[in-house]
C-alpha positions as CSV (number, residue, x, y, z in Angstrom):
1,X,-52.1,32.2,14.3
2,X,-51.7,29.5,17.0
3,X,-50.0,26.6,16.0
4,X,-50.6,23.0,17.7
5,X,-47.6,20.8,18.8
6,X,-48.9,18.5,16.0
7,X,-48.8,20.9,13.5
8,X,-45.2,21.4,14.7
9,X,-44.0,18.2,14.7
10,X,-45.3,17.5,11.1
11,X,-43.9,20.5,10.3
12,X,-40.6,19.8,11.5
13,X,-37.7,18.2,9.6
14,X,-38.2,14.2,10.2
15,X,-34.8,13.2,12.0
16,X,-35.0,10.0,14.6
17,X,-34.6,9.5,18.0
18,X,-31.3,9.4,19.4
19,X,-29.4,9.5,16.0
20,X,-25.6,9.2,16.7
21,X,-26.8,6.8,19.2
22,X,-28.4,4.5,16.2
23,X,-25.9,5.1,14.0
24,X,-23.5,3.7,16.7
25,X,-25.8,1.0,17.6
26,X,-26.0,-0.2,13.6
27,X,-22.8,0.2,13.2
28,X,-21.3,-2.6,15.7
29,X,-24.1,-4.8,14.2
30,X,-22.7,-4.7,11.1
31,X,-19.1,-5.2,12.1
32,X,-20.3,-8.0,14.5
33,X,-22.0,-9.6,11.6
34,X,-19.1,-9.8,9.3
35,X,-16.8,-11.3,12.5
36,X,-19.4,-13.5,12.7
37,X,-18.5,-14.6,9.1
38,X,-14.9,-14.9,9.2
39,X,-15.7,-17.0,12.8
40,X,-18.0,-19.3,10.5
41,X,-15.3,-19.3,8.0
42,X,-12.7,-20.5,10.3
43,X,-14.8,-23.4,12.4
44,X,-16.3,-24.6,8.8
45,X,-12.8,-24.9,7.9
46,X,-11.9,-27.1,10.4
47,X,-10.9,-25.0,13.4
48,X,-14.2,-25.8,15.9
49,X,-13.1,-23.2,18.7
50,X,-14.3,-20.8,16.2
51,X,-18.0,-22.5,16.7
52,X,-18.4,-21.4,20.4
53,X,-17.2,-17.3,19.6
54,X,-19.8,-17.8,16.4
55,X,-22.4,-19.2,19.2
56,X,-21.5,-16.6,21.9
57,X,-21.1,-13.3,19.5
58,X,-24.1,-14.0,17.6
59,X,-26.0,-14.0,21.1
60,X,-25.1,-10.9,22.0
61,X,-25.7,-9.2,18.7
62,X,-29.2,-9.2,19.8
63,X,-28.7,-6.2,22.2
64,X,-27.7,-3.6,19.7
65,X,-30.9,-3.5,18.1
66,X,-32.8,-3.9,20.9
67,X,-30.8,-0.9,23.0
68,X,-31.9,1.1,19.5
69,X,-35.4,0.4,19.9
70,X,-35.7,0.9,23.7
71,X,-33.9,4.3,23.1
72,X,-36.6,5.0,20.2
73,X,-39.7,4.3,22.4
74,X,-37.9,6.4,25.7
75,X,-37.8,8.7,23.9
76,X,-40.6,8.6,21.8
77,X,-42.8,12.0,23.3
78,X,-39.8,13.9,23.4
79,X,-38.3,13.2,20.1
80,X,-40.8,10.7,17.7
81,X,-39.2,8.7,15.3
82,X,-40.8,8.3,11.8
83,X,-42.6,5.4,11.3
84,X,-39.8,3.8,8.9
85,X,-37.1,4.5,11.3
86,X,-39.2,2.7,13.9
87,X,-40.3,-0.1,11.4
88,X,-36.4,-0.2,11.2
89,X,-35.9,-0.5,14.4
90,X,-38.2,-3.4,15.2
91,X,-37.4,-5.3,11.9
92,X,-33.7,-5.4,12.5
93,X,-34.4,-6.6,16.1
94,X,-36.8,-9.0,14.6
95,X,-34.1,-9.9,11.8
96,X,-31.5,-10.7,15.0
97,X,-34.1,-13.3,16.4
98,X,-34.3,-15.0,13.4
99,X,-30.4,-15.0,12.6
100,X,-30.3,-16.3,16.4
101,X,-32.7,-19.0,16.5
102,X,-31.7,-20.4,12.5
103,X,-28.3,-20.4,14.0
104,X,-29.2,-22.5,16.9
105,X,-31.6,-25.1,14.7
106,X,-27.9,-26.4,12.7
107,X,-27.3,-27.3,9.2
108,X,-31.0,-27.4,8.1
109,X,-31.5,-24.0,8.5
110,X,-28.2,-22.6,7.3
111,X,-30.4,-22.0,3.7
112,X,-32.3,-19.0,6.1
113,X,-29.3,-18.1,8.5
114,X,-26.8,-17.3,5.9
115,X,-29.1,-14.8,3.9
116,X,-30.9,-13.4,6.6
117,X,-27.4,-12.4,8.1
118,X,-26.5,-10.8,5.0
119,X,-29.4,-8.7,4.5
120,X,-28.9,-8.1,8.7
121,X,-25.3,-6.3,8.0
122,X,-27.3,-4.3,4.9
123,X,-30.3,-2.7,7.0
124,X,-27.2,-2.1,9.9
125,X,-24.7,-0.3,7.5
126,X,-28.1,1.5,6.4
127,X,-29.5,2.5,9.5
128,X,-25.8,3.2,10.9
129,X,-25.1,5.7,7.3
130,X,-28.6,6.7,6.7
131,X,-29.6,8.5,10.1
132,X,-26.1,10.3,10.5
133,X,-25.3,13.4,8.1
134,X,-21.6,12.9,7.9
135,X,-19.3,16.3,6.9
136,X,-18.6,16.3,3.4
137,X,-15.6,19.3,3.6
138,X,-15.2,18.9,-0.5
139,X,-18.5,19.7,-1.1
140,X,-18.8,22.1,1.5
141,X,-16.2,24.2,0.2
142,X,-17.4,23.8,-3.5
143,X,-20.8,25.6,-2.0
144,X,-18.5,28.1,-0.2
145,X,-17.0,29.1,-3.8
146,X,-20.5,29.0,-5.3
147,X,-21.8,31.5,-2.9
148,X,-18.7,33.7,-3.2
149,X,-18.6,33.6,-6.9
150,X,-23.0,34.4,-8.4
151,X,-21.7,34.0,-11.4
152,X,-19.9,30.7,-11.3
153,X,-22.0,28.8,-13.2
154,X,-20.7,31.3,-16.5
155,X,-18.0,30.6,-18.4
156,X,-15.2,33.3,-18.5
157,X,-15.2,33.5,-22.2
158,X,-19.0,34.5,-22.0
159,X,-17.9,37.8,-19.9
């Protein structure tokens, strides 16, 4: 039986593009996010040199989603993301612009640019957990025992 590539990739377990790489990549967003409200903290209460590190870090959080969507469609023959990692992907970047420009427009758009940042650091921490499998030694040495031990699910008075 010959098998096509597509047949392979559908076949195949659905992992994204450049993973750790993502998971890095959401990661700093969500930190940078929550500086971004202790530096809107600060300069609302009173301390304006906050205002221009709010201004310039919020700038730059635009590159983290962008880096994991450019990384996504490089390597898109090689390594295809799902579509809901890549709907990810170019909502969060999307999200970023939005935070960015409601930002910029002042006071009458901080109804937009306070909840959009929030659900920004959400979709981050979610892309950063969701697309790394982190180790778990507890439960891998519960399933160690498991395996050692068929019978572990009997109790010993049943023996």
């Amino acid at each position: 039986m010959v098998t096509t590539s597509a047949a392979r990739i559908a076949a195949a377990p659905r992992t994204i593009a450049a993973s750790r790489l993502t998971a890095i990549l959401g990661l700093t967003l969500a930190v940078g996010v929550l500086a971004q409200g202790l530096f809107a903290g600060a300069f609302m209460s009173g301390d304006h040199q906050w205002l221009a590190w709010h201004e310039a870090l919020g700038n730059a959080l635009v590159l983290p989603p962008l880096a994991s969507l450019v990384a996504a469609l490089v390597l898109r023959r090689r390594h295809p993301d799902p579509p809901a990692a890549l709907a990810t992907r170019v909502f969060l970047l999307a999200l970023v612009i939005v935070v960015i420009a409601t930002g910029h427009a002042g006071r009458d758009m901080l109804v937009v640019h306070i909840p959009a940042a929030l659900a920004l650091v959400g979709i981050a921490v979610r892309q950063a957990a969701g697309f790394v499998r982190v180790p778990n030694i507890a439960l891998r040495h519960r399933r160690e025992q498991d395996i050692r031990t068929p019978d572990s699910g009997r109790n010993e008075a049943e023996s």
